[in-house]
Structures are given as structure tokens and as C-alpha cells.
C-alpha positions as CSV (number, residue, x, y, z in Angstrom):
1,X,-43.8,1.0,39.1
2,X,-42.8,3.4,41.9
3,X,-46.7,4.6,42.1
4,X,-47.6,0.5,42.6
5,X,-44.8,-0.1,44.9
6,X,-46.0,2.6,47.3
7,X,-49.2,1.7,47.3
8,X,-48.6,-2.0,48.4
9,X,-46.4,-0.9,51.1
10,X,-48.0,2.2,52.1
11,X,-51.5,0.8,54.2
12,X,-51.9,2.9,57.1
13,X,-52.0,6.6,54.8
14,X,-54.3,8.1,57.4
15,X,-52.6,6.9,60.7
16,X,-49.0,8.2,58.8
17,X,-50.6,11.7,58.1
18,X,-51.7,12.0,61.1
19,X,-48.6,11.5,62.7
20,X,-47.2,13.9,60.0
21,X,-49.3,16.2,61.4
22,X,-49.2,15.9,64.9
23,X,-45.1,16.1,64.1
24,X,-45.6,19.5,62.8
25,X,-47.8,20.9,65.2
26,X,-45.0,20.0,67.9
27,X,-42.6,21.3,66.0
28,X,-44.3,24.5,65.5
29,X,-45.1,24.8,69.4
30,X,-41.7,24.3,70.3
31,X,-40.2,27.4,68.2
32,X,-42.5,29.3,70.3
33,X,-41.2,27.7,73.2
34,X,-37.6,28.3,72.2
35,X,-38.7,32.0,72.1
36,X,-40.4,31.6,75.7
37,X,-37.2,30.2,77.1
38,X,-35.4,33.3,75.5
39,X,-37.7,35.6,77.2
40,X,-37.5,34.2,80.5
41,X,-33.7,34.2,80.7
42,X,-33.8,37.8,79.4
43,X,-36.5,39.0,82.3
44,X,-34.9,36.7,85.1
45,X,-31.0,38.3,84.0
46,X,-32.7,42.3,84.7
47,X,-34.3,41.1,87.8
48,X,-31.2,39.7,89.2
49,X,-29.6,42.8,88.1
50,X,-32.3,44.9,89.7
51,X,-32.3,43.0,93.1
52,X,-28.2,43.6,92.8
53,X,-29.1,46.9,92.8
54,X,-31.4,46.8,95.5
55,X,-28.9,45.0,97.8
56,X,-26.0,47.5,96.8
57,X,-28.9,49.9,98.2
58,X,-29.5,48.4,101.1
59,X,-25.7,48.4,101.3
60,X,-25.0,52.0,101.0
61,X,-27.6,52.9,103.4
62,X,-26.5,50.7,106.3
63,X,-22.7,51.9,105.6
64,X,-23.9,55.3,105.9
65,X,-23.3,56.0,102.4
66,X,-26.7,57.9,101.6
67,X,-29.2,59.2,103.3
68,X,-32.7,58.2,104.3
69,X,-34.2,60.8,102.0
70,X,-31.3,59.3,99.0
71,X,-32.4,55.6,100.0
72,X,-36.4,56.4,99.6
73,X,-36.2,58.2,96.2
74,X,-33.1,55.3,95.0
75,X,-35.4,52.4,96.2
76,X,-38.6,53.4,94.6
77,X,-37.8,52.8,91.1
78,X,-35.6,49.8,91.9
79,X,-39.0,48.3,94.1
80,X,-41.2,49.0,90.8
81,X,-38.7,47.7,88.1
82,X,-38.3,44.5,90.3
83,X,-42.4,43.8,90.3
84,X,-43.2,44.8,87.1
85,X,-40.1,41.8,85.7
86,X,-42.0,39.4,88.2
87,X,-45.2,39.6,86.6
88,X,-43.8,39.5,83.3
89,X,-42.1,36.3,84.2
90,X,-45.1,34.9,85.9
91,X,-47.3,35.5,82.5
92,X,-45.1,33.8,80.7
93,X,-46.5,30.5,79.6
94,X,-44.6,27.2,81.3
95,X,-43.4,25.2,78.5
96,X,-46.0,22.2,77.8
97,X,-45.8,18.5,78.4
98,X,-44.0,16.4,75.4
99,X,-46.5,14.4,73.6
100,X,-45.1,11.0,73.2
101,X,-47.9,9.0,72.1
102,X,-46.7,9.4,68.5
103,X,-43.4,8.0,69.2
């Protein structure tokens, strides 16, 4: 009886699976997305640390606090760690437009 009732009311199978489907494929996208958005507030929270180094640099050396020569070999690591966490965060893929033609 169920099996008949179903039937009759259930027309548009294809269309439904579909949409069943595109559902899950969102879905599935926007786990990864989740972990995206995880990254990028991981990699953007070390370079702010890293340019907060770099400005406490800056800092020392204009208050006299190290030398040139100190500065130089302080800065260098500090310049390198700050461009390798921009590229990272540049290849990270923006987050996609929402499909809402299913809705």
C-alpha cells in the first residue's frame, strides 16, 4: 500500500534525484570549504604575528636597541617567513559561489 502510495505521489523521480544530488555535491564542497576557511585563519594569524615581529624590529632598530648588522640578520628570516605565508594564502582557493538554483 505504501509502495502504491509513493508511486502516485512521487512523479518527478528524476528531477528529485537530481536535486538529491546536486544537495550532496554542495554539501561535500563545503566541508572542504570549512577546512579552507580553517587554513586561512591559521596562515593569516602567523603572518600578523610575523609582521608584529617585523615592526617590533623596526622598533628596536630605530630606538637604538640593535645594531645594523643585528637588524639585517633578524630581518631576513622575518622577510622570508612573511612571503612564503602570503603565497600560501594567495593559493588558497576563494570559497565558491552558492548554487541556489535548487532551492
Amino acid at each position: 500500500m505504501a509502495k502504491a502510495l509513493l508511486e502516485h505521489l512521487w512523479t518527478e523521480r528524476k528531477e528529485s534525484v537530481l536535486i538529491a544530488l546536486d544537495l550532496i555535491k554542495y554539501y561535500y564542497k563545503e566541508e572542504k570549504s570549512n577546512e579552507t576557511q580553517s587554513d586561512t585563519v591559521t596562515i593569516q594569524a602567523k603572518l600578523d604575528k610575523a609582521n608584529s615581529r617585523l615592526t617590533n624590529l623596526i622598533a628596536m632598530r630605530a630606538d637604538g636597541e640593535i645594531s645594523k648588522d643585528e637588524y639585517q640578520a633578524m630581518r631576513s628570516p622575518v622577510d622570508e617567513e612573511i612571503k612564503k605565508l602570503q603565497k600560501a594564502l594567495d593559493e588558497i582557493p576563494q570559497e565558491k559561489a552558492i548554487r541556489k538554483d535548487w532551492i
